[in-house]
C-alpha positions, 0 to 999 in steps of 0.5 A, a space after each residue: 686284968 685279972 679276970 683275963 689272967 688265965 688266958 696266959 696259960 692257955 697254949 694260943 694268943 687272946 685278945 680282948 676287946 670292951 667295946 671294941 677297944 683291947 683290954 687284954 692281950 695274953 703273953 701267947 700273942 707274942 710268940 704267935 707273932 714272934 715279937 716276945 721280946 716286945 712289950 705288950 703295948 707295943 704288940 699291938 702296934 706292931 700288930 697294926 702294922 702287920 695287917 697294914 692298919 693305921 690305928 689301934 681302933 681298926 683291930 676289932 672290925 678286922 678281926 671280926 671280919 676275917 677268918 685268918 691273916 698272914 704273918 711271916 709265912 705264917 697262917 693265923 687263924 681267927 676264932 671269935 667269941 662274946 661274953 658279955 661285954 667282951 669279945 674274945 679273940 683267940 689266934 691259932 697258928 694253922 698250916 698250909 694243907 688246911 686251905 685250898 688255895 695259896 693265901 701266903 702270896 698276899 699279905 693280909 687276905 681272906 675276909 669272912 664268908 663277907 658279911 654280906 653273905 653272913 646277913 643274907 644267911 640271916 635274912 633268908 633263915 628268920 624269913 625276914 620280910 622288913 628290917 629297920 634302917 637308918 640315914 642322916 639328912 645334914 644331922 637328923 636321923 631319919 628312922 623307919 622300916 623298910 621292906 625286902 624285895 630280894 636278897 643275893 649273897 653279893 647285895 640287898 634290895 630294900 623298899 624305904 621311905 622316899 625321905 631317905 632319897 635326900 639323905 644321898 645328896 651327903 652319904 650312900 650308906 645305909 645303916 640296917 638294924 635287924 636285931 636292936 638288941 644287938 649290937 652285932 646285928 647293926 650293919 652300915 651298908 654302900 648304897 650302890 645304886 638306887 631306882 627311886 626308893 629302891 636300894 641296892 646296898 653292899 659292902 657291909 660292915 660293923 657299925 659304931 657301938 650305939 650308933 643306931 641309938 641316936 635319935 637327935 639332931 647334931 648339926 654342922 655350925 658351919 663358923 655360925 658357934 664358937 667358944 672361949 677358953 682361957 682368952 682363946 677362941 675355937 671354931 665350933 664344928 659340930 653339936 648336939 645335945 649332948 655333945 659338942 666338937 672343935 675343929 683344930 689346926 694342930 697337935 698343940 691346939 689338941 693338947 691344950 683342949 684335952 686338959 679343958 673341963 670348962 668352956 664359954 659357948 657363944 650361941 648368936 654372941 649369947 655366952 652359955 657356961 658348959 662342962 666338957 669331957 675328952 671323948 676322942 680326936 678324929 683324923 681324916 686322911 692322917 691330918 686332925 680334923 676335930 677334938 669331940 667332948 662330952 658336954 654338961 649344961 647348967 639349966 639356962 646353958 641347956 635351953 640355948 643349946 636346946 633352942 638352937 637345935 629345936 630351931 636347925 631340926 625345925 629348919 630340916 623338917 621344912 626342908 623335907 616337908 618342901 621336897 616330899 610334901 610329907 613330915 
């Protein structure tokens, strides 16, 4: 890109990312990795594998939390910076008196001051007293505030809502919004152990891009939606108002879904007409799990969707109100 364009003169490597997918890689990156007879899109690849990553899409949450990495005896230092919408990755090649201890005997090393100690910086300096947290209960998030009993460098200790106790029966993480503006300040943290509504969490890291912003249900169909392309028929796996996933057997069956931008969605055998955009194919342990599309509804497809997921959050909702007498 262009703009980016400069930073093949500088004398260190550039990486940079929109929305934490590369956008840019400076021809200094290859020589820093000793592959500048490689192209720069294989660079990257060959990159992941450096640093032991399955995918392109784990390099920023690598690089944002780490300081430096190792690469042919070669210690690689991390420095980050933002403008804008980007972030910007310079590398530097660092050598072995600046760090106290020996990190070249193991491969990739050294996370940052850990996040934890990062947040727990921040909530000891700006004296925060409560922070908004989100949990999903099969789909519905579940927003509110909860207070700081104690803050370590290793862990939290949070006060919240006793609806987010059920929200463990699926998932022991906890996402912790203390600066909604910022997408940075939006962590996903382990719940480690819990005393009633009290939450110990640890092991935070950078959560997705808007994550937090979620405010409807999307719910698992378990078999009950399906839809029809073409004479052929796909298992729904899970939906919301704006978005729609497929479960998927194969690669053939993936490449065949992302050429669609029409499909018949069948909601208690009611055909709704939709539109649909490739979003991304998402993998669990190496296999394909599911094909993920943006969906567009003409006004009486949208009520369906609608009224379907009125009906599961209200269905949710009741399940709550049983559990702890309160909506």
């Amino acid at each position: 890109m262009k703009e980016f364009a400069l930073f093949d003169s500088l004398p260190v490597g550039v990486i940079v990312f929109e929305k934490s997918k590369p956008v840019f890689l400076s021809k200094h990156v290859l020589d820093v990795l000793n592959i500048t007879y490689m192209s720069k899109k294989n660079a990257l690849d060959i990159l992941c594998k450096t640093l032991s990553l399955e995918r392109q899409e784990q390099l920023f949450d690598f690089f944002a939390t780490h300081d430096f990495f190792i690469n042919y005896e070669k210690v690689i230092q991390i420095n980050h910076s933002r403008d804008g919408m980007y972030d910007i990755f310079v590398f530097t090649h660092i050598f072995k008196p600046i760090i106290s201890s020996n990190p070249l005997k193991e491969k990739v090393i050294a996370p940052k001051k850990q996040i934890n100690e990062k947040v727990a910086e921040y909530f000891k300096l700006n004296k925060l007293e409560r922070v908004q947290v989100l949990t999903f209960y099969k789909g519905l998030p579940l927003k509110n505030f909860a207070k700081i009993l104690r803050i370590s460098d290793e862990f939290i200790d949070l006060e919240v809502d006793q609806k987010h106790l059920l929200s463990l029966k699926e998932r022991k993480e906890i996402t912790i919004i203390y600066n909604e503006k910022r997408s940075s300040s939006v962590i996903v943290g382990e719940i480690f152990e819990n005393k009633g509504t009290r939450f110990s969490i640890k092991n935070f890291r950078l959560t997705r891009e808007g994550m937090h912003q979620r405010e409807g249900v999307r719910v698992k169909t378990n078999g009950a939606l399906w839809i029809v392309i073409k004479k052929f028929k796909f298992e729904v796996y899970d939906i919301s108002a704006k978005g729609i996933s497929i479960f998927i057997r194969n690669p053939q069956e993936e490449e065949f879904l992302k050429q669609q931008r029409s499909a018949k969605l069948f909601i208690e055998n009611i055909p709704a007409p939709i539109s649909m955009e490739y979003l991304k194919t998402v993998y669990e342990e190496d296999q394909i799990l599911k094909i993920i599309f943006t969906v567009h509804a003409m006004k009486e497809s949208k009520k369906e969707i609608e009224k379907y997921l009125t009906n599961k959050q209200n269905e949710i909702l009741r399940e709550i109100h049983r559990s702890f007498n309160t909506v």
